[in-house]
C-alpha positions in Angstrom: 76.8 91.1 110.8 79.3 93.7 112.4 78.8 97.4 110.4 81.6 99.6 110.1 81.9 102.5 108.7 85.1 105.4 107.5 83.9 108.6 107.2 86.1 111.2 105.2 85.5 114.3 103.7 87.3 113.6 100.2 87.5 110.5 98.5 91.1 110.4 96.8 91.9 108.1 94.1 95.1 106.8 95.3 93.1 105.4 98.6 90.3 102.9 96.1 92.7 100.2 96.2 92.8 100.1 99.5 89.0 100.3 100.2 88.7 97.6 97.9 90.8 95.1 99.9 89.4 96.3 103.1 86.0 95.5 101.9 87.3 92.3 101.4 88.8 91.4 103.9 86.6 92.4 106.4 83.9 90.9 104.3 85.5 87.0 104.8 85.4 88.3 108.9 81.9 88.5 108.3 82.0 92.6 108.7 80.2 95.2 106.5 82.5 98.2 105.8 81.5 100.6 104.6 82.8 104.6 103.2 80.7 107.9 103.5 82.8 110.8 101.9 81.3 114.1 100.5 82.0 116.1 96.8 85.6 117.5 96.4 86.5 120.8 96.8 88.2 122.6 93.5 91.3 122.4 94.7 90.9 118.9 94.6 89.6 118.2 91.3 92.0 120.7 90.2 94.5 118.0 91.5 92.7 114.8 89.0 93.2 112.6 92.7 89.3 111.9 93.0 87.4 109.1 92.6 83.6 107.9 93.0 83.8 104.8 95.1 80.3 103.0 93.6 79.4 101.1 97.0 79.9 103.9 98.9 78.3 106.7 100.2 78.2 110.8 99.2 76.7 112.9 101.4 76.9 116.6 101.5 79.3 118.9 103.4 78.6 122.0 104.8 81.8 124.2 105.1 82.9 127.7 107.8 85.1 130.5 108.7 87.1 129.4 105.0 86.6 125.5 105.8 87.9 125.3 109.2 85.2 124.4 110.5 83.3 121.3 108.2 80.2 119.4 108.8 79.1 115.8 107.0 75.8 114.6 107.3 77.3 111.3 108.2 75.2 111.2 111.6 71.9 109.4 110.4 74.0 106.9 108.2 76.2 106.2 111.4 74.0 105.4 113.9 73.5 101.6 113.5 77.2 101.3 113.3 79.5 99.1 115.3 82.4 101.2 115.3 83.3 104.4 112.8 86.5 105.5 111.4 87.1 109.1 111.1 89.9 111.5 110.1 92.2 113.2 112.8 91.6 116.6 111.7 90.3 119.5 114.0 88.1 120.7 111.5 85.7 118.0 111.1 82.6 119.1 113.6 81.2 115.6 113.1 84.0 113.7 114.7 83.2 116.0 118.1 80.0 114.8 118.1 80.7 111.0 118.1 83.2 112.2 120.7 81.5 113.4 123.1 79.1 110.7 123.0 81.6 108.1 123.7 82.6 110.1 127.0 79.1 111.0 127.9 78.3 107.2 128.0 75.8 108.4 125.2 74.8 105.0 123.4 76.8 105.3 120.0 79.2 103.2 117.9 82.6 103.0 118.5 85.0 105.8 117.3 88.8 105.1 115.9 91.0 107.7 114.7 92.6 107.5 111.3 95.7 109.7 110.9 99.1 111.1 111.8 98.7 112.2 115.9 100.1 115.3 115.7 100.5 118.0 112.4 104.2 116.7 111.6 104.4 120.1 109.5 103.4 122.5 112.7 106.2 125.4 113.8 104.6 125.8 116.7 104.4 122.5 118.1 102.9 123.8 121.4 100.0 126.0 119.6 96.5 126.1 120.2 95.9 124.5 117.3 98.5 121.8 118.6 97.4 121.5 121.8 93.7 121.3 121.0 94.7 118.4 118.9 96.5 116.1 121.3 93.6 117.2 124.2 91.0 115.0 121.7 93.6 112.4 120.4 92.9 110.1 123.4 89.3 110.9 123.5 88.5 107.4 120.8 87.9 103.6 121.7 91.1 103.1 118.7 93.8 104.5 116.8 94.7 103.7 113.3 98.3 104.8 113.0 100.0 105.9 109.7 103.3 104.7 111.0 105.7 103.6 114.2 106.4 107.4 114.4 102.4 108.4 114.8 102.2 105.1 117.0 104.8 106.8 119.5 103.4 109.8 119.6 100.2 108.3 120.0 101.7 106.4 123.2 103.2 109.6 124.9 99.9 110.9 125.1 98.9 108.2 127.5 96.8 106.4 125.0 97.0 102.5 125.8 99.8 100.9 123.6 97.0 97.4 122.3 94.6 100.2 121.3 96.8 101.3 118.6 97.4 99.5 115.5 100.0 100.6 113.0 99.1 99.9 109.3 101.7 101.4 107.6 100.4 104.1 105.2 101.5 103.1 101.7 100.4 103.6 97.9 99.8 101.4 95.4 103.6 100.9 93.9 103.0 97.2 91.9 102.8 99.5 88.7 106.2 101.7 89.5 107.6 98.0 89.6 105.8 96.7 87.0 107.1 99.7 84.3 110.7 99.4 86.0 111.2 96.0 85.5 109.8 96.3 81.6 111.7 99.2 80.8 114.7 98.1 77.6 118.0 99.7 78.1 117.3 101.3 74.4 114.5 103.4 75.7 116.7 104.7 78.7 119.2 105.3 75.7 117.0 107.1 74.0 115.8 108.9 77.3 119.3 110.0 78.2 120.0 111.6 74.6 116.5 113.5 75.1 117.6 115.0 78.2 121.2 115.4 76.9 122.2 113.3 80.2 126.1 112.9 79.5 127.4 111.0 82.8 126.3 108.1 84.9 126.3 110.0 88.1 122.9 110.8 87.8 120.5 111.5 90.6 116.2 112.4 90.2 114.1 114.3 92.5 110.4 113.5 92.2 107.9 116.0 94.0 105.9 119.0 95.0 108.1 122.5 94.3 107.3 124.2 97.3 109.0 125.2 100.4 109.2 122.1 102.7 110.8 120.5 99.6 114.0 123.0 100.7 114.6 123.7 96.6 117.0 126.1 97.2 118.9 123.9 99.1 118.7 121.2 96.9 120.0 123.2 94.3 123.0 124.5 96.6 123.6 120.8 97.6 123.7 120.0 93.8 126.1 122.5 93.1 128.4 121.1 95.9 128.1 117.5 94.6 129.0 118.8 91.3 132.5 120.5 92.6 133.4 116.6 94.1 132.0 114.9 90.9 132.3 116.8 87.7 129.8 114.2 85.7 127.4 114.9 88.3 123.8 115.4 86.8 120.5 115.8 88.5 116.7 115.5 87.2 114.1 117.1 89.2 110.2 116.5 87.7 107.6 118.0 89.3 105.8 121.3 89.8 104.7 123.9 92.3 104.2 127.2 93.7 108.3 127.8 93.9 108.7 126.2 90.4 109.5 129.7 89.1 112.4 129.8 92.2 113.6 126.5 90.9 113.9 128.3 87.1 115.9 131.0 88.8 118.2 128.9 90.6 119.5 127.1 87.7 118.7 129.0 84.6 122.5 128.7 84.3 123.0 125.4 85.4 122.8 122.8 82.2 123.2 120.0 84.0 120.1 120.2 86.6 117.3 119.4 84.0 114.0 120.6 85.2 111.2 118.8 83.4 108.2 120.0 85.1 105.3 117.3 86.4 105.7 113.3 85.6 103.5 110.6 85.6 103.3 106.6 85.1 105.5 105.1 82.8 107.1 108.4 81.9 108.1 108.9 85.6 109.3 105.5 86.5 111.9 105.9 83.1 113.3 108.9 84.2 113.5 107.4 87.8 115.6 104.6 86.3 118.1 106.8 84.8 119.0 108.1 88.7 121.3 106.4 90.9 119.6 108.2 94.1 116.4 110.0 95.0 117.5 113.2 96.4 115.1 115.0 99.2 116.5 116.9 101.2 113.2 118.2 102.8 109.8 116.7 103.6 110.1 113.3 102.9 106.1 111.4 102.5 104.7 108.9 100.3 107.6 109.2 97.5 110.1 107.2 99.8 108.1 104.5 98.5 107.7 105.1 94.8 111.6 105.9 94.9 112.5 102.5 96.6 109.8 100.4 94.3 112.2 101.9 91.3 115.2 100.7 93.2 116.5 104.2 94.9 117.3 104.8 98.0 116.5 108.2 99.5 118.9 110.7 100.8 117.4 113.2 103.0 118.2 115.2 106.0 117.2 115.2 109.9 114.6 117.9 108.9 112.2 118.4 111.5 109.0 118.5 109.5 108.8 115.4 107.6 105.4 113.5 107.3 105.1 110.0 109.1 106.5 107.9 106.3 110.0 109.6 107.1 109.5 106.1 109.5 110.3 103.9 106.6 113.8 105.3 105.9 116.6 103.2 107.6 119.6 105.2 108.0 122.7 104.2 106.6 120.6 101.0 105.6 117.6 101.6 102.9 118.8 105.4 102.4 120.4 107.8 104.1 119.2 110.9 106.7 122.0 113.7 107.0 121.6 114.8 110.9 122.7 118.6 110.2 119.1 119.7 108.3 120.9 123.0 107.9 124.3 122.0 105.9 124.2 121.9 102.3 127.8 120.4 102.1 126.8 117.8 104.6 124.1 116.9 102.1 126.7 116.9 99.4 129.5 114.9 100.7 126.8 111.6 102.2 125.5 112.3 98.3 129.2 112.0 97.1 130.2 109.6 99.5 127.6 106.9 98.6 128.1 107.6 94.5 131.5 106.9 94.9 131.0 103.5 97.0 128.9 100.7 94.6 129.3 98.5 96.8 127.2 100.2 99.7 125.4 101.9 96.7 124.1 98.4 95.6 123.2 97.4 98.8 121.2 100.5 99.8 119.3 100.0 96.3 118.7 96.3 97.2 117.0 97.5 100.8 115.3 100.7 99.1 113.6 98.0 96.8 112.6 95.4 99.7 111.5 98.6 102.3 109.2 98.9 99.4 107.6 95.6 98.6 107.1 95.1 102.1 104.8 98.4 102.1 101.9 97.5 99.6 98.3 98.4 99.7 97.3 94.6 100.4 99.8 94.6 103.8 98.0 97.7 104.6 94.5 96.5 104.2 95.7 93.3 106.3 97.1 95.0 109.1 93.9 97.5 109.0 91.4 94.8 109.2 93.2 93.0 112.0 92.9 96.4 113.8 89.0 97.1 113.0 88.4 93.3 114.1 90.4 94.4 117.2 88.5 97.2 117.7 85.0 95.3 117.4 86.1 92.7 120.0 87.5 95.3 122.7 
């Protein structure tokens, strides 16, 4: 039987589903796959996204120069492998090791990459740090690619185009359908009146409060929506280091209800009262929550967005403003679509399809085609 094993340093609990159905997958292919990950850090658990994965494997980290440089002892677990699956990040000293073995002709197992290409958040695209990055992305057997954006990246590098499979990084979403489709129109009633929502031109923004979410702007935008649409009313849930920015900004501003962090079925409710999901900056995993609760996303052309910025169709499942920059731009593709229920209704319909086509058991298909690739090259 064929071994293969993902090494990562934190086991998230957002990613069990996904090991699950990769076990099993790979399982009917007659392959053993296994996970190695080490204890959290605070921040982490500070964070409630970790999880004990009871078939897998914990081994301890040891941790530099404020973590930039981390070691697993992974090595002696690894050695019988077929092929091993690590992280893209520059910090993690084992994946150098298994590196340089595969170029030294040293016998080891296999090594794929699992990750973005390139930090889609770096100002400095042609840093050291950068640069360092894309001088080892070619230096594995295989890539696992988050999306077609990593995957073209990926290819400009020189890396060969069949070593490269694109799994489509998504979250579980069956349950942000699941509590859409069972929510009664007397609980959004009752919803609206707790808010002291007025209108129906009601958009949501779900996420982090910090600065690649552009909150400012998102505020100025709103304000500029509200000057074309008087009911206009806009929810934003979450929290962050610039929540207390987000206060500021519209401590006289009734309509813009700030209601700090959501979760599950309390999330998903206030998602339904919104006719768009507004994110104006970094655009990741949400696009997918947002579309499984019917909403398309309206974002802009910014130039740091994570991977999953891939999954937006312009003009088609949600809209991407091309001037980053302009608030009223923003506003007016905002205005223009609340004004248009026809296009409106068909973006929502493509919002919800973009996201039943990106579940966790499509991922784990596509990734054990790739790993059975991998073993067969």
């Amino acid at each position: 039987m064929k071994r293969v094993s993902y090494v990562f340093p934190t086991s998230h609990r957002f990613r069990i589903p996904f090991h699950e159905a990769l076990r099993t997958k790979l399982a009917a292919k007659g392959v053993e796959y296994r996970v190695i990950y080490s204890p959290p850090s605070k921040a982490n658990i500070l964070k409630n996204d970790v999880a004990d994965i009871p078939w897998g494997r914990c081994v301890p980290i040891t941790k530099a120069f404020g973590s930039r440089l981390q070691w697993q002892q992974a090595l002696v677990h690894t050695a019988k492998d077929d092929l091993v699956i690590v992280q893209q990040e520059s910090s993690l000293a084992l994946n150098y090791v298994f590196q340089i073995c595969r170029q030294a002709k040293i016998p080891s197992p296999k090594i794929a990459f699992f990750g973005h290409g390139r930090n889609f958040q770096a100002r400095k695209p042609d840093s050291l740090a950068e640069r360092w990055k894309r001088f080892w992305a070619t230096k594995v057997d295989w890539w696992f690619a988050y999306t077609d954006e990593t995957r073209r990246h990926i290819e400009s590098l020189g890396f060969p185009p069949e070593r490269i499979t694109v799994f489509n990084n998504a979250v579980d979403s069956s349950q942000v359908r699941a509590d859409y489709a069972s929510i009664m129109p007397e609980r959004l009633a009752e919803r609206r009146e707790e808010l002291g929502l007025k209108g129906d031109n009601i958009c949501i923004f779900v996420g982090g409060i910090y600065a690649d979410k552009r909150i400012a702007f998102l505020v100025q935008a709103a304000r500029a929506i509200r000057a074309q649409v008087p009911g206009f009313e806009l929810v934003v849930a979450g929290g962050g280091p610039e929540s207390p920015l987000l206060a500021e900004l519209t401590r006289d501003l009734s309509w813009i209800k700030v209601v700090g962090p959501r979760f599950g079925a309390d999330k998903v409710e206030l998602m339904a009262l919104a006719r768009l999901f507004l994110m104006p900056g970094l655009v990741g995993l949400a696009v997918v929550d947002a579309g499984a609760a019917n909403l398309p996303t309206v974002t802009t052309a910014f130039p740091w967005h994570s991977p999953e910025i891939a999954y937006i169709e312009d003009s088609k499942s949600g809209v991407i403003v091309p001037d980053w920059e302009d608030a009223q731009a923003y506003a007016d593709a905002v205005v223009a679509l609340l004004r248009d229920p026809v296009r409106l209704s068909a973006m929502r319909a493509e919002a919800s399809r973009m996201a039943e086509s990106l579940t966790i058991e499509a991922m784990a298909e596509r990734f054990a085609e790739g790993v059975l690739k991998a073993l067969a090259a």
